[in-house]
N, C-alpha and C positions, 0 to 999 in steps of 0.2 A: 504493500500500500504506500511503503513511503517513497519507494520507487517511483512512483506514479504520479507525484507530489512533483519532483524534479531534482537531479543528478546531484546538486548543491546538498541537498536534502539527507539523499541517500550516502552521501560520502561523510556526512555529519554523524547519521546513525554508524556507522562502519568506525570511525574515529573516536567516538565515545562509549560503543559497545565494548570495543576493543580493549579498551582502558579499566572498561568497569569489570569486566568477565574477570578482569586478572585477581582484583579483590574477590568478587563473588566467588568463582571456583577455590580459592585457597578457604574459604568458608566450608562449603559443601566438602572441600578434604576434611577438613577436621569433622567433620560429620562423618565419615567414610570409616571412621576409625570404631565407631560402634557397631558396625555390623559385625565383620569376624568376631566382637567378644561375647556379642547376645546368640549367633549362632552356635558357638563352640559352647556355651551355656544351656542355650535350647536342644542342644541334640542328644545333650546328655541329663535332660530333664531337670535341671539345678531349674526351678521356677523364682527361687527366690533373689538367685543369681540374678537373672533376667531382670526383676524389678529391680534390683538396688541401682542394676546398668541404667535402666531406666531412668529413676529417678537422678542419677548422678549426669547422665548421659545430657538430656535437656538442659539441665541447668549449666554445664560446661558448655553446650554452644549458643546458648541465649545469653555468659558470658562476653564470649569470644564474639556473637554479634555485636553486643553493643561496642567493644571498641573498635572492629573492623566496621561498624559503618564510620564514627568518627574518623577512623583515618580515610576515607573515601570522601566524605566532607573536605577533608585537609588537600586530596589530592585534584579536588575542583578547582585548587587558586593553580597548579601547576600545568594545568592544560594548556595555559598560552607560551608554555615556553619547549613543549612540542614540536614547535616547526609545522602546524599545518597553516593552509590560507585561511586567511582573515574572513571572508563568509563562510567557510565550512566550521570555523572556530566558533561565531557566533551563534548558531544552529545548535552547536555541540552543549553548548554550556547550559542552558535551564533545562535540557534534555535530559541530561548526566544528572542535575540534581533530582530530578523525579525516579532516575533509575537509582541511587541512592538513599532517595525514604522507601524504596520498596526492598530493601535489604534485611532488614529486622523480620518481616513476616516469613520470606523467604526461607532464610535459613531455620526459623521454629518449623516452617513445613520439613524442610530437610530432616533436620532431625528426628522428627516424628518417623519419615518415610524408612530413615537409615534403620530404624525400631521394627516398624512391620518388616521387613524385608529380614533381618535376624530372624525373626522368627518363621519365615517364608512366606508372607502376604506380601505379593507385592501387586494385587488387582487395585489395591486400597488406590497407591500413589498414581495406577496408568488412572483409574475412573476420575479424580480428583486434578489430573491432568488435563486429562481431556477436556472437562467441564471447564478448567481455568481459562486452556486457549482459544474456548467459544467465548467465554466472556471477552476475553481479549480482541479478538477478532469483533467482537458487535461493538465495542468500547474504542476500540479504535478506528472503524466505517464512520460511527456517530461522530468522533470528534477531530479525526483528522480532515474531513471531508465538509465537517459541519452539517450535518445533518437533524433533522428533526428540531429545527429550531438551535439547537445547538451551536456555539460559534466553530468558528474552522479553523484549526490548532496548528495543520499537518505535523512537522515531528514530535512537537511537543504534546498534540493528539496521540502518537505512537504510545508517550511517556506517560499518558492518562492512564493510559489499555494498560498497558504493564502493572505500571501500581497498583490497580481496582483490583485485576485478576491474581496478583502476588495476596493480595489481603484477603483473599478470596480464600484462596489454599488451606491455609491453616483451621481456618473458622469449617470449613468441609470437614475437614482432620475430626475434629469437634463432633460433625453434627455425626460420624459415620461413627466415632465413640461412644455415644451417648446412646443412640440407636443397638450397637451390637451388647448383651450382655458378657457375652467371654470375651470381649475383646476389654469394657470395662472394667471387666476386671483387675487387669494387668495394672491400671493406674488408680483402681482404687488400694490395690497392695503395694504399688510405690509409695504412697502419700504418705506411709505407712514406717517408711524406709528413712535410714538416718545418712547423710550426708559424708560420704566415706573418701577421703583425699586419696587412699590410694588406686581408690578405682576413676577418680577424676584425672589422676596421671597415668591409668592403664590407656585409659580414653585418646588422652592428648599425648603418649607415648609413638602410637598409633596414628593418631588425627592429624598430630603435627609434621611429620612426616609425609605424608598425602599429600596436605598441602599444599609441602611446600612441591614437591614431584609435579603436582596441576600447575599449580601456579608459573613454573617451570617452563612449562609447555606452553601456556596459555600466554606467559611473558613473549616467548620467540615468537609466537602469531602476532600479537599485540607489537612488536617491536617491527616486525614485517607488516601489520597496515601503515606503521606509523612513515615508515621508508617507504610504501607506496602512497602514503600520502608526500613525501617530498618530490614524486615524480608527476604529483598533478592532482586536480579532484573527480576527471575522469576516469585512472588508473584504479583508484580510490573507490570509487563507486563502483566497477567492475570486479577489483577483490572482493566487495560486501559481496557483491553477487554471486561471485563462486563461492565463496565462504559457506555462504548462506545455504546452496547447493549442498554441497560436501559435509557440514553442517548435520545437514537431515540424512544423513547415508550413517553419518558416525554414531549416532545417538541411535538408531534399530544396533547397532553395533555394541555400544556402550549398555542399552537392556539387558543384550545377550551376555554380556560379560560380568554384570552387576548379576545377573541368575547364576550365574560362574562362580563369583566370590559368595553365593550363598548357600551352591556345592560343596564349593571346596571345606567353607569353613565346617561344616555340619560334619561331611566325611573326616576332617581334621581331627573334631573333637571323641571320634567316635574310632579314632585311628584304622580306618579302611583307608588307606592307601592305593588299593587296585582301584577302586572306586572312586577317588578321590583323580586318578590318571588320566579315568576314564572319562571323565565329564571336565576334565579342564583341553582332553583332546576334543571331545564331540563337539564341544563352543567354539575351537580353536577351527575345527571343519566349518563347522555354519557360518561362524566368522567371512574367514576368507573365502568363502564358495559366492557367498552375500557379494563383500565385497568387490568378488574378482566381476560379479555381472553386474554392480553399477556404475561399475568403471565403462564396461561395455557400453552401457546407456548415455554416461556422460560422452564419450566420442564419438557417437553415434547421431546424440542428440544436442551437440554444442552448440547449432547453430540457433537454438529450438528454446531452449531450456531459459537463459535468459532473457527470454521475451515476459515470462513468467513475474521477470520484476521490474523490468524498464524498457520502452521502447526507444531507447536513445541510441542511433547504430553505433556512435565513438566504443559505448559502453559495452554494446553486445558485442561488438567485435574480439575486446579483449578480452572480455568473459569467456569466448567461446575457447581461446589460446588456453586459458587456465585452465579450462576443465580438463583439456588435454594433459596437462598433468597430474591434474589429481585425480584422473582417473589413475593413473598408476600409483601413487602414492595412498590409494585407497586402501590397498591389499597390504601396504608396508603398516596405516594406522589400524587396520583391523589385529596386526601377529602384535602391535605393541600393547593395544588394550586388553587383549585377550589372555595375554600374558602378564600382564601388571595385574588384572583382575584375579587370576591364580595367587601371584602371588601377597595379595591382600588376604585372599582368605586363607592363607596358612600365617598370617601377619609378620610377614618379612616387606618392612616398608623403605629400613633405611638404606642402604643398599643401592634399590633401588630408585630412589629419589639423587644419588651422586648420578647413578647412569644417565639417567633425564639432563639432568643439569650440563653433562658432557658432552651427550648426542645433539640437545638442543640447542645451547648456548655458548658451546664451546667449538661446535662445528658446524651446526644448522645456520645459525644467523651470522656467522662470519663467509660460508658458502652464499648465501643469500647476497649480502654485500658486496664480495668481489666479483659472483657476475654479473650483479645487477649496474652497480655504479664503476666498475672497474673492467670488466669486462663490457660494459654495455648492450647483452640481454636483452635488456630489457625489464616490463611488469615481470614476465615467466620467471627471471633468474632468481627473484623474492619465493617464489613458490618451487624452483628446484632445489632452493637451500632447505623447504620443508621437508623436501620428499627424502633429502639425505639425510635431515636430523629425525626422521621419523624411521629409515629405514633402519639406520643404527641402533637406534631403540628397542626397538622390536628383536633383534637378535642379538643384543646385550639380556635384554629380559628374558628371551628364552634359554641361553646359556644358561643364566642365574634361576632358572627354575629346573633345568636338567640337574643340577648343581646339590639345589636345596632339597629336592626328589629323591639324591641318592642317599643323603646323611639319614633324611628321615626314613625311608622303607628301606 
């Protein structure tokens, strides 16, 4: 939709999503860190385990939100010194604050979600989802557009939709609680539960770590719009688009892998190993089979796909170059997730959070750089330094799970 608004628009959302994911994702890491300990608790029936995680669990990341939205606050005065253009800049900034007050609710969904999924619910989070991006989607027709009397916002309309449908989340959370009696359960015997610092450092042992591994990742993209915003706001708005693309291929990807880590961990606790091999291979097939045919689709359908968010040719041209890569770089992010997701649920985090940092930041966004502005590439060279820090990745991760595989069985 914001595409549709105009290119200035769309290079704005690309430039300030970019920015914001980097905070948010390291949020949802430290959320990530409760799943493997409520499963390896749940599978071996410890219920009481389960609540304490619980109750400690929340309240560590409704901590850890309120000062991660504070420093997101902090990181709105830094926008201008970026390096984007001056109207993509101005776009950027009251957008970014609205993706900012919707951080708090978000991460209590997170956390909630990180909870059923320990225990294997994870219909809870798709139905709750789904519900949130219809709101989002009528929340932002009405007011990027202005509709139904409504004034006409465009991106800051985007930044309505967002927030409405984040606030949405959690209160869902709520009503599906309150509705299920075994599921109230759970929280009416946390309430119940005393406030245990050692399990708030198993938590953020764990959390912290992910994090920072996401954030990692998330940084080298965010650092790669930020270089394709110095090559212009057309370049810029063609990223968002492939992004956006690629985006949606990774997250069927990232389900499959988050049902992985909810394998693994239960097999973990319950010490089956063969079975524990087994379902971090069969994800590992689904994975890359997924990904190998929409790689097929984006090269197939480059010319096609981003019409989907802009009709501006400069834009779909370049969009359609990038797909071409990531379609290949599809199949490198699918062996990386799928294999970080194993090894979350045996919770071996640190490790591999140096790997990320190496593959990404140490080789990805320096690749990135010297063909893009050094080599001159072009927009692609930004996205062939992805494709090399992502493919490293992936079989750095898979070594280090061949690795951890042998100690333990």
């Amino acid at each position: 939709m914001v595409g549709h608004v105009g290119t200035p628009e769309l290079a704005a959302a690309s430039f300030a999503n970019n920015v914001f994911m980097i905070g948010l994702y390291f949020g949802m890491g430290i959320t990530y860190g409760l799943t493997p300990l409520i499963g390896n608790a749940f599978s071996k029936g410890k219920i009481q385990e389960v609540t304490i995680l619980l109750k400690n669990g929340v309240f560590t990341h409704l901590a850890a939100a309120f000062v991660l939205t504070a420093v997101m606050f902090g990181i709105y005065f830094i926008l201008p010194l970026l390096g984007q253009p001056i109207e993509v800049l101005n776009l950027a900034k009251p957008y970014f604050l609205l993706l900012c007050l919707s951080y708090l609710p978000f991460m209590l969904f997170f956390s909630m979600k990180q909870f059923f999924e320990g225990i294997g619910n994870t219909k809870m989070a798709m139905q709750i989802t789904l519900i949130a991006n219809a709101i989002n989607v009528i929340v932002n027709y009405i007011f990027i557009f202005g509709k139904f009397g409504f004034p006409e916002m465009g991106l800051n309309g985007a930044g309505v939709g967002t927030l409405v449908s984040r606030l949405f989340m959690p209160l869902l959370f709520v009503f599906y609680i309150v509705k299920s009696h075994k599921i109230k359960k759970y929280f009416v015997d946390a309430r119940k539960q005393v406030f245990n610092t050692e399990k708030i450092i198993a938590i953020l042992k764990i959390g912290i770590p992910i994090g920072f591994q996401i954030i990692v990742e998330l940084f080298a993209f965010g650092i790669g719009a930020i270089m394709m915003g110095w090559l212009g706001e057309i370049p810029l708005a063609a990223h968002q688009v492939a992004i956006g693309l690629a985006s949606f291929t990774y997250m069927i990807s990232l389900g499959v892998s988050q049902a992985n880590t909810i394998r693994v961990s239960h097999q973990m606790g319950v010490k089956d190993y063969k079975s524990l091999k087994m379902a971090a291979f069969a994800s590992t097939h689904l994975v890359l089979l997924f990904m190998l045919a929409m790689g097929i689709i984006f090269i197939l359908a480059r010319n096609y796909l981003p019409l989907l968010f802009t009709l501006d040719p400069a834009v779909v041209s370049i969009a359609s170059s990038l797909l071409i890569v990531a379609a290949i770089f599809q199949v490198f992010d699918g062996l990386q997730v799928i294999m970080l997701s194993t090894l979350r649920g045996m919770a071996d985090v640190k490790v591999p959070m140096f790997f990320a940092f190496f593959a990404y930041l140490l080789v990805g966004i320096p690749t990135s750089y010297i063909l893009t502005f050094i080599l001159e590439v072009g927009p692609q060279g930004i996205w062939f330094g992805y494709l090399v820090g992502l493919g490293l990745a992936g079989i750095l991760f898979y070594f280090r799970f061949k690795y951890i595989f042998r100690k333990k069985a």
